[in-house]
C-alpha positions in Angstrom: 155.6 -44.3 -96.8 152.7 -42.1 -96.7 150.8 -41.7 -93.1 147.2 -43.7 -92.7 144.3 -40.8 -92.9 142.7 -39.9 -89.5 140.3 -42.4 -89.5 142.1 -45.6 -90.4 144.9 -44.9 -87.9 144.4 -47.4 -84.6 142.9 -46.1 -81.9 145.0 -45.4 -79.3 143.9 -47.1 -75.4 143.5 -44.7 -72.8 146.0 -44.8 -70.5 145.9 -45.7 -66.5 145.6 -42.7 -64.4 147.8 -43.5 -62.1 150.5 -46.1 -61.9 147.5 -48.8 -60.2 143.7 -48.3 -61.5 141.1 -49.1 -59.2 138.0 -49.7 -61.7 138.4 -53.1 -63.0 137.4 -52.0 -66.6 140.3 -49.5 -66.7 142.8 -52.4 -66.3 143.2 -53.0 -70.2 146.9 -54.4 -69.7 145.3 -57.2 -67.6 141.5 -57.9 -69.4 144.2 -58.4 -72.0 147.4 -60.4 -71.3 148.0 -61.7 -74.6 149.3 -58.2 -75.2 150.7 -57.2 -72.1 152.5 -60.0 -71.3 155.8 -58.5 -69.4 152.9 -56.7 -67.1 150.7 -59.9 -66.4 154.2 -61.0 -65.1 154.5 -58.4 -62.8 151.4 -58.8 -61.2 151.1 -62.3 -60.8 155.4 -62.1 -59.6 153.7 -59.7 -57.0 151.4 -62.6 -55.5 148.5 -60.9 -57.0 145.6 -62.8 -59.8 145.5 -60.4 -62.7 142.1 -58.7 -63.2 139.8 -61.1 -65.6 142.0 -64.1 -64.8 141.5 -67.2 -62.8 145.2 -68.6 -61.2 144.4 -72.6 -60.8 145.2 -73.9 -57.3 147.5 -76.6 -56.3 147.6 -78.5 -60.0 150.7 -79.8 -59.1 149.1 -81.9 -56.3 145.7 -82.9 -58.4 147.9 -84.1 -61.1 149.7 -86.1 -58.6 146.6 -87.6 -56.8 144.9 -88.4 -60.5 147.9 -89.7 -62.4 146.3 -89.0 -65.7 147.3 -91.3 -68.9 147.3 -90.9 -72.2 144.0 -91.9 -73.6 142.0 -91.9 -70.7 138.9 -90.3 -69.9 138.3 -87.0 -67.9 135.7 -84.5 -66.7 136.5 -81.4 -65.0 133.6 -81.1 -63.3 134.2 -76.9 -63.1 135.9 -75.7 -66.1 136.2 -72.0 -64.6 139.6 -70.4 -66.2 140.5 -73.4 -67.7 143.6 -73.5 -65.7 143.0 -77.5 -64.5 141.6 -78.2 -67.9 144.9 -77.2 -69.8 146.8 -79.3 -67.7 144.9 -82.5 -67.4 143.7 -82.2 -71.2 147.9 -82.1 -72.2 148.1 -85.2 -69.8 145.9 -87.6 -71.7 147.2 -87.5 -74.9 147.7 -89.0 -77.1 144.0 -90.6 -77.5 142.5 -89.1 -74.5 139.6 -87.1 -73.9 138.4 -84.2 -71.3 134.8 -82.5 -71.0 134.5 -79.6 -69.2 131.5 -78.4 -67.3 130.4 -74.9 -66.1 126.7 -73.2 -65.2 128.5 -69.7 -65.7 127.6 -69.0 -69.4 129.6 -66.1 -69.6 133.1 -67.8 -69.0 132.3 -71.1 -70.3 132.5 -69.7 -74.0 135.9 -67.6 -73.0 137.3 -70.8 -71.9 136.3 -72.9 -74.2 137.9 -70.6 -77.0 141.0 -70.3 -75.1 141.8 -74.1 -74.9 140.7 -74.2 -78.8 143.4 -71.2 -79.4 145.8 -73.7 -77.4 145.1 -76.6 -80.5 143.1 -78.7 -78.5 140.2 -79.9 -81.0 136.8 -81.2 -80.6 138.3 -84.8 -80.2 140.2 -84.3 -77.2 138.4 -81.4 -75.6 134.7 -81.1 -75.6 132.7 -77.6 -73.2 129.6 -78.4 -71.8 126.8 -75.3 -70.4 126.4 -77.9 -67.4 125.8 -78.4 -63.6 128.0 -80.9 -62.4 125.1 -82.4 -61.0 124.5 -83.7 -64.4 127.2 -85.8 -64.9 125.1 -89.1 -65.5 123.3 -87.3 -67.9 126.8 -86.6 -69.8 127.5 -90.1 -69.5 124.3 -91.3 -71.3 124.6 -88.5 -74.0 128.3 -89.4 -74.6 127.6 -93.1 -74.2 130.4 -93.0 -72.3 131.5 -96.7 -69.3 132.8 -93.6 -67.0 135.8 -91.5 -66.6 138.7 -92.3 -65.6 139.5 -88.8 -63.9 137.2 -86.6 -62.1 138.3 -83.4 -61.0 136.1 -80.3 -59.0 137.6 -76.8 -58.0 134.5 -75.8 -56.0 135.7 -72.4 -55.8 134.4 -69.3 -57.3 136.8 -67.9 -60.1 139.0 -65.1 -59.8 137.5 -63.2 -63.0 133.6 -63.8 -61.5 134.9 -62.3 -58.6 136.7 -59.7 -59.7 134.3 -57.9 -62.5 132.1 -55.6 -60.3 128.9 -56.2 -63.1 128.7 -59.9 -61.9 128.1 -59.0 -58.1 129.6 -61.1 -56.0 132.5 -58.3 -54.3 131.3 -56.6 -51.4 134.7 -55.0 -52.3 132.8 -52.5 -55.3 129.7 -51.2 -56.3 127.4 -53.7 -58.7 123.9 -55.6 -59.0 123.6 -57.8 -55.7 122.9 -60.8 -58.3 125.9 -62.7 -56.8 124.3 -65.9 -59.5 127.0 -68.3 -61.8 124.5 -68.4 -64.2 123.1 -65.0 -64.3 119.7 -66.7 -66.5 119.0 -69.2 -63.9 117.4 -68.7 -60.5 116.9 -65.5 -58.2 119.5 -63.1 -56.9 120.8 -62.5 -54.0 118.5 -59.2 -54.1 115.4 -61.4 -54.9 116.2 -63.8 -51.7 116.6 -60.8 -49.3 113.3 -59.5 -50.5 111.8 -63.0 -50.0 113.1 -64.3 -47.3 112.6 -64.0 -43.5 115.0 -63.0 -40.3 114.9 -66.7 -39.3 115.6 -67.8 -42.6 118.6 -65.4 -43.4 119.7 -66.3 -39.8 120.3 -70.0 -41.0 121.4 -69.1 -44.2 124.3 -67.3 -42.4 124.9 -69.4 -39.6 125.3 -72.4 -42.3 126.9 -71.5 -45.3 129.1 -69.5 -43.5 129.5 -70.3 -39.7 128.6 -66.5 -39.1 128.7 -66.0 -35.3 126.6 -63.0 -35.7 124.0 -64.5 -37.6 120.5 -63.2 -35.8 121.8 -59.4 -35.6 122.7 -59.3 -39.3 119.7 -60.5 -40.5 117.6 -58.1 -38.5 119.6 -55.6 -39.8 120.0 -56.9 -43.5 115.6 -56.9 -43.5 114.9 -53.7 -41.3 117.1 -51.8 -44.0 115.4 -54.0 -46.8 112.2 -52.3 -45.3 113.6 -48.9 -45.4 114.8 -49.0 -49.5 115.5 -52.3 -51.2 119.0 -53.8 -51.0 120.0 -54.1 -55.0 123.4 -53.0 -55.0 126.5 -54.5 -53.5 127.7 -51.5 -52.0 124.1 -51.4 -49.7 124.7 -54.7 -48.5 128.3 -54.1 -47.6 127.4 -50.6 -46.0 124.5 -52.4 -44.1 126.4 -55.0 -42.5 129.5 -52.2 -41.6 126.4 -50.2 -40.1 125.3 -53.1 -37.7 128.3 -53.9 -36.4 129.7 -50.6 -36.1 126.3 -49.8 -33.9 126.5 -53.1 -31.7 127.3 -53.0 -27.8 131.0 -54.3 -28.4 133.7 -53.5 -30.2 134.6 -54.7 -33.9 137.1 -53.9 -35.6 137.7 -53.1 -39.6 139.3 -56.5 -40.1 136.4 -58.1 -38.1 133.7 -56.2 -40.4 135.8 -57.2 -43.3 135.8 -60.9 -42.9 131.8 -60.7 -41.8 131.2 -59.2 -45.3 133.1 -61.8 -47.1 130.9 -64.3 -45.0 128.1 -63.0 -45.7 128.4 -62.6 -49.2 129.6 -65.8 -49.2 126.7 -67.3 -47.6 124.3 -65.6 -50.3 126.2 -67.2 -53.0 126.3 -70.7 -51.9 122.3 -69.8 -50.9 121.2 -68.1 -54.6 123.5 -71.3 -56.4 121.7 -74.1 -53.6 126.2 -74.8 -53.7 125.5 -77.6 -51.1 122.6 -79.2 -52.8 124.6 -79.5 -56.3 127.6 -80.9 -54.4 125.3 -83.3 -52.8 124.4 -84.8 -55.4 127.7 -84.8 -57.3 128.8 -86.9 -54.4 126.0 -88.8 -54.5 126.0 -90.1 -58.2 129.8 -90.3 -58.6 131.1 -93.5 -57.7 128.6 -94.9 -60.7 130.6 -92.3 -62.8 133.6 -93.4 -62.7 135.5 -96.6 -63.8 136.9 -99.1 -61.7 139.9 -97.9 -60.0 138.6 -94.2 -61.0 140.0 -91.2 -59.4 138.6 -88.1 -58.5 140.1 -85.1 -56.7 137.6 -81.8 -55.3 139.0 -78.9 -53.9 136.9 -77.3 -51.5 137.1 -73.4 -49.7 134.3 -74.0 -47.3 134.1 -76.0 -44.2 130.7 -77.4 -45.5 131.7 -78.4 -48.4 134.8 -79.8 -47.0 132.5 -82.0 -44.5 130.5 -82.8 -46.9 133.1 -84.5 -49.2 134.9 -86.0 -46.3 131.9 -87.7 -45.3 131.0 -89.5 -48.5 134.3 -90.4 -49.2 134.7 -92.0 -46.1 131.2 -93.4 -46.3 132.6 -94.6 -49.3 135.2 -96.5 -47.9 132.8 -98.3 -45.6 130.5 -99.4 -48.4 133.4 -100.7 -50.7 132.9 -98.2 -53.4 136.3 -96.5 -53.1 139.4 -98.8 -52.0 141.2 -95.8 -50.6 140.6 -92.2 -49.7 142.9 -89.3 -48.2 143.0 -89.5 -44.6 143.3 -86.2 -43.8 143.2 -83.1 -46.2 145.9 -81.9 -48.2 146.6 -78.1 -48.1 148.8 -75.5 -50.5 152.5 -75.6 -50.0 153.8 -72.4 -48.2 155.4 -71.4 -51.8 151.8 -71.1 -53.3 149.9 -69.7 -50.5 152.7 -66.9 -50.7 152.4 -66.5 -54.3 148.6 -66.8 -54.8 146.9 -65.8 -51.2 143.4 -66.7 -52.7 145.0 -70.4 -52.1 145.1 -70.3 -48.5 141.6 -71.4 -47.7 141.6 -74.4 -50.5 141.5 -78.1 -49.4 141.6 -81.0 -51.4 140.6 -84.7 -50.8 141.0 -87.1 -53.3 139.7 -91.2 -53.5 140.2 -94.0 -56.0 137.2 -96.5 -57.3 137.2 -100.2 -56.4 138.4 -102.5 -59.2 
């Protein structure tokens, strides 16, 4: 057999140099596991979420708590990976249906294509561009009685997180943008240039219980003075600078955690997090059908109090017949396995008749 010319041969990747890469779009074997299968393995064997990937979190448990049947009715209310999805959508057939709902309008196409690639069709799996907010919305459009099955992962996904260009890591240099839905809204560089010290104090002190809420801010807006805060690295430097300076002692793990918070806080701020969840809670008993269950993970103790306190309001107003009484957290095995579970709790309630 004669050899392909030059230019028809395949291109050949370039290889990691080294045996780990550090840049997230160096790590070819993972952005693409179809083809690197025995490699993906490795990593995720090693308790580690393979770059570009989302690792659902305690499935076993939601399936448990929803006890889905074939041709019922589902939403996941936060299609991310498509990790719940895949399950729950397997669960309802034959005859059953799942919509899945994501702001992030990058991932939502991924995932949408990757549960097609799986054989589910239009009829039992349908994507929707979406706030979960919306969900009545869906219903009227659909002219749908309810679902049978909601399900929320109110987590950020691991492949948002992990791609430096979509800003929400303190952990590498990108746009502070730190927005699902990159079209929609203002960064998280747009609110520090519009905001005030009192107003970045609260956003710290509630979306993310930071005890050093007051000192950050004046720091965060005395260096926004000095040269505008627009890239992730800035932020993270800024904060290490303030509490490196302070009168006490902190140390790296304590600066560490106080980035993650206040990146965190940002996020949940540029997204208004709480305000969507509110109303989610808010409009879903009318979305489900009698004896309906829904399941939301939460990472946040806001969001956690939040959905404890309408459930349980719930209760009291004879919407839901029965609620968890206290929240359910990731076995040891998975918190091992998947450290990015450790934080996650889940509550789940069932509609009246």
């Amino acid at each position: 057999m004669s050899e392909l010319p030059p230019n028809e041969r395949p291109k050949r990747r370039k290889r990691y140099s080294g045996k780990n890469p550090r840049r997230f779009e160096d790590k070819y074997k993972e952005l693409a596991p179809e083809h690197y299968v025995d490699d993906v393995a490795k990593i995720v064997a090693s308790g580690k979420t393979p770059a570009g990937t989302h690792r659902p979190i305690m499935v076993d448990e939601i399936m448990d708590y929803v006890a889905a049947q074939p041709g019922e009715t589902a939403v996941d209310c936060t299609l991310g990976y498509g990790g719940h999805s895949r399950i729950l959508v397997e669960a309802l057939q034959p005859g059953g249906k799942l919509y899945g709902l994501d702001v992030d309008p990058i991932e939502q196409p991924r995932t949408e294509r990757r549960l097609r690639a799986a054989g589910h069709g239009t009829e039992a799996f349908q994507a929707r561009h979406m706030n979960f907010a919306g969900l009545p919305k869906l219903i009227a459009q659909e002219q749908l009685e309810g679902f049978d099955i909601v399900i929320a992962d109110l987590g950020v996904s691991s492949m948002q997180i992990d791609n430096p260009e979509r800003g929400f890591t303190f952990k590498a240099d990108g746009p502070l943008d730190l927005r699902l839905n990159p079209g929609h809204g203002q960064s998280a560089a747009g609110l520090l240039t519009n905001t005030t010290v009192a107003k970045l104090a609260a956003i710290l002190a509630e979306n993310a219980d930071e005890p050093r809420a007051e000192l950050l801010s004046e720091a965060i807006l005395l260096a926004q003075k000095t040269k505008p805060l627009r890239r992730t690295r800035q932020l993270a430097q800024t904060i290490q600078a303030a509490l490196t300076n302070s009168a006490h002692y902190v140390s790296e793990t304590d600066i560490t955690d106080t980035q993650r918070r206040v990146f965190q806080a940002l996020r949940i701020a540029v997204n208004d997090e709480f305000g969507a969840l509110d109303s989610l809670l808010r409009v879903l008993p009318d979305c489900l059908k009698p004896s309906g269950r829904v399941a939301i993970l939460t990472f946040h103790s806001g969001e956690d109090r939040r959905v404890k306190k309408a459930f349980q309001a719930g209760v009291r107003d004879g919407v839901y017949s029965s609620v968890s009484d206290k929240v359910i957290r990731a076995a040891f095995e998975e918190r091992h396995s998947n450290p990015r579970s450790t934080s996650a709790k889940l509550r789940w309630a069932v509609r009246t008749l």
